[in-house]
N, CA, C and O atoms as a GROMACS GRO file, in nm:
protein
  388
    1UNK      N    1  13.185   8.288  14.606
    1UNK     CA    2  13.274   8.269  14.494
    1UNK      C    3  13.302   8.403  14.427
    1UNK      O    4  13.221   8.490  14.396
    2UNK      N    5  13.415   8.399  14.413
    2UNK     CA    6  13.461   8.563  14.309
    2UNK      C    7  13.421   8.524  14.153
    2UNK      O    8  13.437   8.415  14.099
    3UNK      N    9  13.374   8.623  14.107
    3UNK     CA   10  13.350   8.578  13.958
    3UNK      C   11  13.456   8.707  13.939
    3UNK      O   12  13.466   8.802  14.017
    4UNK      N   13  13.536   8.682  13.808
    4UNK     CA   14  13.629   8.770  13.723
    4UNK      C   15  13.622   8.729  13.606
    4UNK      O   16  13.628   8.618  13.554
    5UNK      N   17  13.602   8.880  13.553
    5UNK     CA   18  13.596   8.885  13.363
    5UNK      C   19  13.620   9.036  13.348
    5UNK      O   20  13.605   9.118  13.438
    6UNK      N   21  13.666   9.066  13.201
    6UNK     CA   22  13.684   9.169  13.139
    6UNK      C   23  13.554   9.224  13.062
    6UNK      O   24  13.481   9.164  12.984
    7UNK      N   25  13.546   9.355  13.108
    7UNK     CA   26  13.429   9.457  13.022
    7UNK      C   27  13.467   9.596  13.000
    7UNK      O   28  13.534   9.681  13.059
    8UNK      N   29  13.397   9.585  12.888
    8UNK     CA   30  13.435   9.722  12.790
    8UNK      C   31  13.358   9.854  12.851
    8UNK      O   32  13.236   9.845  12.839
    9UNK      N   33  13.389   9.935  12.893
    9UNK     CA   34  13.248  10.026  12.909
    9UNK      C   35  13.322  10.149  12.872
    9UNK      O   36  13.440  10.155  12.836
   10UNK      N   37  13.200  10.286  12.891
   10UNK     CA   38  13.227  10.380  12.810
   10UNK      C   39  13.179  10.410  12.682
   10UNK      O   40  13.160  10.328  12.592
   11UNK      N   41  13.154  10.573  12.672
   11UNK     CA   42  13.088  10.606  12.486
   11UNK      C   43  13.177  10.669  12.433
   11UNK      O   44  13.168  10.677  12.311
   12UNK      N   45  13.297  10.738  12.501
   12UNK     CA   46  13.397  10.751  12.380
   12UNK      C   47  13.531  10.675  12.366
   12UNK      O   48  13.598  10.676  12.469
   13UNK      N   49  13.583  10.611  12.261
   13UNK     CA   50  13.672  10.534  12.240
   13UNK      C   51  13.710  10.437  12.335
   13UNK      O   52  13.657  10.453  12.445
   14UNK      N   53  13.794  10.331  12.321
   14UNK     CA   54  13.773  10.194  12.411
   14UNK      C   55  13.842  10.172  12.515
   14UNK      O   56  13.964  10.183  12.510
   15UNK      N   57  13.764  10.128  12.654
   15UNK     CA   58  13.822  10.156  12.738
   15UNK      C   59  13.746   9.958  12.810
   15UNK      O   60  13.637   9.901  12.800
   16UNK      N   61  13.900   9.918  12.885
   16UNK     CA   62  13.850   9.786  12.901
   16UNK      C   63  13.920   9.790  13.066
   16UNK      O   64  14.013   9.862  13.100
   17UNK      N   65  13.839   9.685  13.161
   17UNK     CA   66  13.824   9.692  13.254
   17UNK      C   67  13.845   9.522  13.292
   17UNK      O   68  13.845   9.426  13.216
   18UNK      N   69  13.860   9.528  13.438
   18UNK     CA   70  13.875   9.358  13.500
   18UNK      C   71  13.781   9.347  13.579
   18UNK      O   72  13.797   9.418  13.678
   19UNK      N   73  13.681   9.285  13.579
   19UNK     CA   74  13.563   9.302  13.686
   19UNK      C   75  13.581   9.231  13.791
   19UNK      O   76  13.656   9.135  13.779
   20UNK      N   77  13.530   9.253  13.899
   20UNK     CA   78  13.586   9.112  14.018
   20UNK      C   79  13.427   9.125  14.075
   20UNK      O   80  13.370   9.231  14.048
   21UNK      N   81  13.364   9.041  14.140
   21UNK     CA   82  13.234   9.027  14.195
   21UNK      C   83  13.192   8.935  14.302
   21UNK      O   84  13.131   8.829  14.289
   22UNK      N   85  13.229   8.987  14.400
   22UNK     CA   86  13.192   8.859  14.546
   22UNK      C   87  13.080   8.953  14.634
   22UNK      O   88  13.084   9.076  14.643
   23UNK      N   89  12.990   8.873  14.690
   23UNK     CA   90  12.899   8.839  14.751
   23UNK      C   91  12.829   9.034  14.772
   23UNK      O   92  12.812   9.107  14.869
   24UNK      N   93  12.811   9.046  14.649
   24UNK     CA   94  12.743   9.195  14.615
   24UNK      C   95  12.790   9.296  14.567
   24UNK      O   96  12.727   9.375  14.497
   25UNK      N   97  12.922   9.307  14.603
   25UNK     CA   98  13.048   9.369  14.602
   25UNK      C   99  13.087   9.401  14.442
   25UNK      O  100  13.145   9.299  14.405
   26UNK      N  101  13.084   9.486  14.343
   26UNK     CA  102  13.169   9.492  14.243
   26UNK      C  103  13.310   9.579  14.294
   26UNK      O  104  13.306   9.650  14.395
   27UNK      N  105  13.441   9.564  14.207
   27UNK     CA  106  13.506   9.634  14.208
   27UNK      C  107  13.583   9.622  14.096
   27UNK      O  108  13.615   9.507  14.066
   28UNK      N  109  13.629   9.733  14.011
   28UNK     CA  110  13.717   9.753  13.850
   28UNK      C  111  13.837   9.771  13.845
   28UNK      O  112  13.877   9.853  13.928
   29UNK      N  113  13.933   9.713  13.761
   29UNK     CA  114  14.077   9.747  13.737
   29UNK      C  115  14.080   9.787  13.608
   29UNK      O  116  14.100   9.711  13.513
   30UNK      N  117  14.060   9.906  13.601
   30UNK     CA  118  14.130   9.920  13.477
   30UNK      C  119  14.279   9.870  13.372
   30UNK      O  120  14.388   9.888  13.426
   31UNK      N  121  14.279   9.813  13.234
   31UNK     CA  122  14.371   9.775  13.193
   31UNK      C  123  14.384   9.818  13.059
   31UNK      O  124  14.447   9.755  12.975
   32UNK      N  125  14.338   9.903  13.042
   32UNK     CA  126  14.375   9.955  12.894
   32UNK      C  127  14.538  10.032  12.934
   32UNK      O  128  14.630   9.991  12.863
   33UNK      N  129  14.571  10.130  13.034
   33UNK     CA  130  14.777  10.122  13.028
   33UNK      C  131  14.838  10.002  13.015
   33UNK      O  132  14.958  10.025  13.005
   34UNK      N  133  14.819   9.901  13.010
   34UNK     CA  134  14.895   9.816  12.978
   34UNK      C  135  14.931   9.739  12.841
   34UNK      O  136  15.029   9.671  12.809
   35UNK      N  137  14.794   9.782  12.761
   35UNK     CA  138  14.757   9.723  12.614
   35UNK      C  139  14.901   9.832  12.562
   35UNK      O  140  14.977   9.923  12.594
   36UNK      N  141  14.855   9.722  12.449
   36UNK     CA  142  14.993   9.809  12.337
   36UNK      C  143  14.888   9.872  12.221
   36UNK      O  144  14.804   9.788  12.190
   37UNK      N  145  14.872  10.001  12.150
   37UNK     CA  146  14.869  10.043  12.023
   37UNK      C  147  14.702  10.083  12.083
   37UNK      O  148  14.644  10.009  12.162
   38UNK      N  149  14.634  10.223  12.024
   38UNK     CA  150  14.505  10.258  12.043
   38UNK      C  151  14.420  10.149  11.986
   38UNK      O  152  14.432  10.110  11.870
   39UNK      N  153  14.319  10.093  12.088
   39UNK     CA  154  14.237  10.033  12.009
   39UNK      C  155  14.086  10.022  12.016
   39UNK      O  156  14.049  10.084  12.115
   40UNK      N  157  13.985   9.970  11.952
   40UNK     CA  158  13.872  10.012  11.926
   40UNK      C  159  13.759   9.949  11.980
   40UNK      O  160  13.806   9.863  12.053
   41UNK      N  161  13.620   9.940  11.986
   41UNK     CA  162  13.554   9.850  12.043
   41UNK      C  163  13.530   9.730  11.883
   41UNK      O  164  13.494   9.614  11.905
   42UNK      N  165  13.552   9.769  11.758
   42UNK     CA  166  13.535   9.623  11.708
   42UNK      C  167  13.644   9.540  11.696
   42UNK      O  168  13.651   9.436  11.632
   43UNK      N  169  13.757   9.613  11.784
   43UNK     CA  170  13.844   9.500  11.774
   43UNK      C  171  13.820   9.438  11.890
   43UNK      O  172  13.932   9.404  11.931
   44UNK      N  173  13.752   9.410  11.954
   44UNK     CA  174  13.728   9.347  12.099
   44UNK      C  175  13.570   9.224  12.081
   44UNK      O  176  13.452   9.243  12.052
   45UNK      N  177  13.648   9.110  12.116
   45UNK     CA  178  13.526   9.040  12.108
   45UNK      C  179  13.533   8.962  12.281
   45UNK      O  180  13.606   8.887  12.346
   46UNK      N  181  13.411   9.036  12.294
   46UNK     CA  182  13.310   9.008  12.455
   46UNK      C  183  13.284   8.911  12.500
   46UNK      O  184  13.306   8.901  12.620
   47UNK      N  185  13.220   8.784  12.426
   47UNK     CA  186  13.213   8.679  12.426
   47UNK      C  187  13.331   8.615  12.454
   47UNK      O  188  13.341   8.545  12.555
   48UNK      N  189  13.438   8.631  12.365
   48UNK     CA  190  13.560   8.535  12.399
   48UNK      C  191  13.648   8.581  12.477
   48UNK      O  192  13.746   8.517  12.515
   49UNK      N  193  13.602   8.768  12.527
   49UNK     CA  194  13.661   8.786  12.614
   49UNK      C  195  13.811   8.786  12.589
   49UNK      O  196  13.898   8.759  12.672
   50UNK      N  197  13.833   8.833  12.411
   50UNK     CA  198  13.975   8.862  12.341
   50UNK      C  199  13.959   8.992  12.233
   50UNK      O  200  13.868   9.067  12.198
   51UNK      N  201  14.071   8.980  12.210
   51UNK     CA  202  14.076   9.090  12.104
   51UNK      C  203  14.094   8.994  11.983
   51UNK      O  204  14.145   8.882  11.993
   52UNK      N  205  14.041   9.057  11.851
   52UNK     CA  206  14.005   8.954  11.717
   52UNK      C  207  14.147   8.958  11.713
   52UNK      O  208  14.236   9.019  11.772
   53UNK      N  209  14.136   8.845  11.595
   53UNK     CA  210  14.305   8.832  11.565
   53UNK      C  211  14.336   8.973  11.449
   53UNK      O  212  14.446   9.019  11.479
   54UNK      N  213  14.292   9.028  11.365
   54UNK     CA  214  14.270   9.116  11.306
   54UNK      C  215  14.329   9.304  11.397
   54UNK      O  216  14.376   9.398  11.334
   55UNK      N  217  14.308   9.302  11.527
   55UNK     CA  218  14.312   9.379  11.589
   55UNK      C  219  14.432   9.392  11.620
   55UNK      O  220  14.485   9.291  11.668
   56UNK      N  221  14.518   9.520  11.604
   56UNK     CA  222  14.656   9.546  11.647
   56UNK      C  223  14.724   9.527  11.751
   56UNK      O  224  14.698   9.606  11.842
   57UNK      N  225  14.849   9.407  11.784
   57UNK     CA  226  14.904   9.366  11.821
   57UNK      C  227  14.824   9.267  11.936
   57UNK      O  228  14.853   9.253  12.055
   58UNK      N  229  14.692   9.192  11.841
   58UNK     CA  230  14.664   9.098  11.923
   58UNK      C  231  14.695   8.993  11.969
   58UNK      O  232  14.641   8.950  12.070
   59UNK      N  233  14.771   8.942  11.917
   59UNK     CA  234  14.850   8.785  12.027
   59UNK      C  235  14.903   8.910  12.154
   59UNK      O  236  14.819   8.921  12.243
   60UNK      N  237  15.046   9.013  12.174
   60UNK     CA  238  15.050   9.066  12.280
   60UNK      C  239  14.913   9.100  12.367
   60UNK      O  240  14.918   9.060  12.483
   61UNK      N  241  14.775   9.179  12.323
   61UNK     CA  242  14.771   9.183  12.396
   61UNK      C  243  14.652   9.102  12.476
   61UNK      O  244  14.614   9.131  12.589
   62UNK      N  245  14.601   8.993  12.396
   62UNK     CA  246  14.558   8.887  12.435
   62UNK      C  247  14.662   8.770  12.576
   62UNK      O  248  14.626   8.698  12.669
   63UNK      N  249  14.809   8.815  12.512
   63UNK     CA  250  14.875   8.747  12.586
   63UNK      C  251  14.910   8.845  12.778
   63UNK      O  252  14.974   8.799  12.873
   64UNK      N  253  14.870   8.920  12.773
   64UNK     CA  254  14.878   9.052  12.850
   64UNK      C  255  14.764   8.996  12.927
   64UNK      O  256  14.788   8.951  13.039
   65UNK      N  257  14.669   8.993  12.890
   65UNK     CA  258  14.520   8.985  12.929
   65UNK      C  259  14.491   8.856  12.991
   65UNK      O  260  14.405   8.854  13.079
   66UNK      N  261  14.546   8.753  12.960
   66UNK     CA  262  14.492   8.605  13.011
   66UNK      C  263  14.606   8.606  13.130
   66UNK      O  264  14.582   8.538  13.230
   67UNK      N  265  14.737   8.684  13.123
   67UNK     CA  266  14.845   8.650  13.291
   67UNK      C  267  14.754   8.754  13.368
   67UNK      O  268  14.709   8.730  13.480
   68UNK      N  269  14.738   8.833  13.322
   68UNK     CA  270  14.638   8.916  13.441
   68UNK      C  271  14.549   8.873  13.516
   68UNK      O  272  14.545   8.883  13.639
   69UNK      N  273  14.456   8.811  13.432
   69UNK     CA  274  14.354   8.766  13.484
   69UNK      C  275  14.362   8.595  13.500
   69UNK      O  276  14.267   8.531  13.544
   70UNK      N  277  14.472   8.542  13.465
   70UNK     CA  278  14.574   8.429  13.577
   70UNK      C  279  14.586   8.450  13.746
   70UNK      O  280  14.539   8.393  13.844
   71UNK      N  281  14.692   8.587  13.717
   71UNK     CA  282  14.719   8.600  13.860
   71UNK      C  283  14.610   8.642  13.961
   71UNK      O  284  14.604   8.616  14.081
   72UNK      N  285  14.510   8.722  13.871
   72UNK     CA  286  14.377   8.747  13.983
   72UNK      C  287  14.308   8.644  13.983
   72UNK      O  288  14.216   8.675  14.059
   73UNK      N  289  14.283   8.501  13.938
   73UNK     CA  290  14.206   8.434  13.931
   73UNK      C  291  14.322   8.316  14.063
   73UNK      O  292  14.265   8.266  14.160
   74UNK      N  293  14.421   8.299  14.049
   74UNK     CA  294  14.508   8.308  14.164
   74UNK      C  295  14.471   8.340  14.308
   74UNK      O  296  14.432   8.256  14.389
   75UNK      N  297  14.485   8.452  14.329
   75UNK     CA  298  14.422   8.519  14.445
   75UNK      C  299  14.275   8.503  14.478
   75UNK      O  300  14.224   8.492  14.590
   76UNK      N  301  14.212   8.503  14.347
   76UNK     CA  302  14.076   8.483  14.396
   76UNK      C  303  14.048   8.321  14.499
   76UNK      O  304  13.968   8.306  14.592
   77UNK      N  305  14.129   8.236  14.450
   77UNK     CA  306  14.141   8.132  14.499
   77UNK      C  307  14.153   8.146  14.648
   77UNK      O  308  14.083   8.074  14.719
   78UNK      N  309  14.227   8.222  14.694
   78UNK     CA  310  14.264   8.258  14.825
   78UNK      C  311  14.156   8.371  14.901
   78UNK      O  312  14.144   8.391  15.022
   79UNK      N  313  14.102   8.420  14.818
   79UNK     CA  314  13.940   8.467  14.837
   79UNK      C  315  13.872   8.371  14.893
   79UNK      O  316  13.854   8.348  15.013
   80UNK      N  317  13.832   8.307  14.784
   80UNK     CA  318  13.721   8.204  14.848
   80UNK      C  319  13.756   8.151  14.988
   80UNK      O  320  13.688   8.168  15.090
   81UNK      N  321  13.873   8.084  14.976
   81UNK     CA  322  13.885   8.029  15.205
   81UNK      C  323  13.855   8.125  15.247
   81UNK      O  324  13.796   8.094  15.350
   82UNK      N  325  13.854   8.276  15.236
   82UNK     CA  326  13.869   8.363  15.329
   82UNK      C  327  13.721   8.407  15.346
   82UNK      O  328  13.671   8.454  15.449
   83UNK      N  329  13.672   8.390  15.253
   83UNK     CA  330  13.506   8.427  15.210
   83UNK      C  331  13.441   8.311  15.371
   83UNK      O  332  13.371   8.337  15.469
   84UNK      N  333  13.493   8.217  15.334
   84UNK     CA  334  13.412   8.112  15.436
   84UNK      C  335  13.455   8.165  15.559
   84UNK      O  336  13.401   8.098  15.646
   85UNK      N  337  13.536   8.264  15.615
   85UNK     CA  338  13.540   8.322  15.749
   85UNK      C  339  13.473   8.431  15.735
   85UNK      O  340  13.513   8.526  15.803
   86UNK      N  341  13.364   8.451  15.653
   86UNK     CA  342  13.299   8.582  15.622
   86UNK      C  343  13.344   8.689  15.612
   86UNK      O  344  13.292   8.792  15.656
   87UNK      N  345  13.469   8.680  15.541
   87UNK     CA  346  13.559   8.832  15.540
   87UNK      C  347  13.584   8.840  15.360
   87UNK      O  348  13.682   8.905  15.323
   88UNK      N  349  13.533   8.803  15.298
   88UNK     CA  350  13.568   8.762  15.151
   88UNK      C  351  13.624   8.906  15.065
   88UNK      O  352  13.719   8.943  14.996
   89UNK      N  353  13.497   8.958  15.121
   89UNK     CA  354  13.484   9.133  15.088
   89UNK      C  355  13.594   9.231  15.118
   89UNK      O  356  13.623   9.321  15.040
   90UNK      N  357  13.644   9.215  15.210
   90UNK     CA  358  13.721   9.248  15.308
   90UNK      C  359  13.885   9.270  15.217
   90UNK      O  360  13.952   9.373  15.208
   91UNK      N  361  13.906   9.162  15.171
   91UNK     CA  362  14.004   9.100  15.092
   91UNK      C  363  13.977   9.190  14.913
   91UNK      O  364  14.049   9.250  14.833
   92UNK      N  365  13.890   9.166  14.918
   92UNK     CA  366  13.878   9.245  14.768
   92UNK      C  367  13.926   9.400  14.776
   92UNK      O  368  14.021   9.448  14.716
   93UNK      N  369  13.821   9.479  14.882
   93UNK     CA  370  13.889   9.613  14.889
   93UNK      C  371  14.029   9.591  14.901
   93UNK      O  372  14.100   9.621  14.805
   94UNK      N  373  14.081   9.542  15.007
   94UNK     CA  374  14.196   9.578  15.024
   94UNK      C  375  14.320   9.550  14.894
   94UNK      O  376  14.418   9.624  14.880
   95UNK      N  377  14.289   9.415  14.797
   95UNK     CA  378  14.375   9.400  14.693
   95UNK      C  379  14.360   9.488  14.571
   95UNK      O  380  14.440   9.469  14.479
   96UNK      N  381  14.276   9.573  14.561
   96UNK     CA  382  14.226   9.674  14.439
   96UNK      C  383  14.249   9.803  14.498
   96UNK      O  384  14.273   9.881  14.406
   97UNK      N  385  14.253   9.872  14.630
   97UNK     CA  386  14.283   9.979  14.596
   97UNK      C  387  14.425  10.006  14.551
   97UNK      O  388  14.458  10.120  14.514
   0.00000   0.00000   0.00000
């Protein structure tokens, strides 16, 4: 199974990422070029895996953030059959580089 979620990492100023994770395998997409307006780590809440409502131009980029990780959660779908021909991995490199 692919697991996908967003994480913050980094010690200077905020930098947010798409995690993808099958069968050992990590690999990162960065998505902070796509956010609108500099923003910070307390405007980011981890848990919900959003930006507070408080945080600049958060409906955009909350709304940014959930088609993204729509369409990869999409594909991941098409992961998994492919996983059961033991090539799961296979499929990840190739859609992230």
């Amino acid at each position: 199974m692919v697991n996908i979620n967003y994480q913050s990492y980094g010690t200077t100023g905020f930098n947010l990422r798409l995690r993808f994770y099958l069968d050992g395998e990590t690999r990162f997409l960065a998505v902070n070029k796509l956010l609108k307006e500099k923003l910070h780590t307390k405007h980011w809440n981890q848990k919900k895996q959003q930006f507070i409502p408080s945080a600049p131009f958060s409906e955009e980029n909350n709304a940014i953030l959930v088609e993204l990780k729509q369409k990869y959660d999409r594909l991941a779908m098409d992961w998994v059959v492919k996983e059961k021909k033991g090539k799961g991995h296979v499929y990840i490199s190739v859609l992230l580089r």
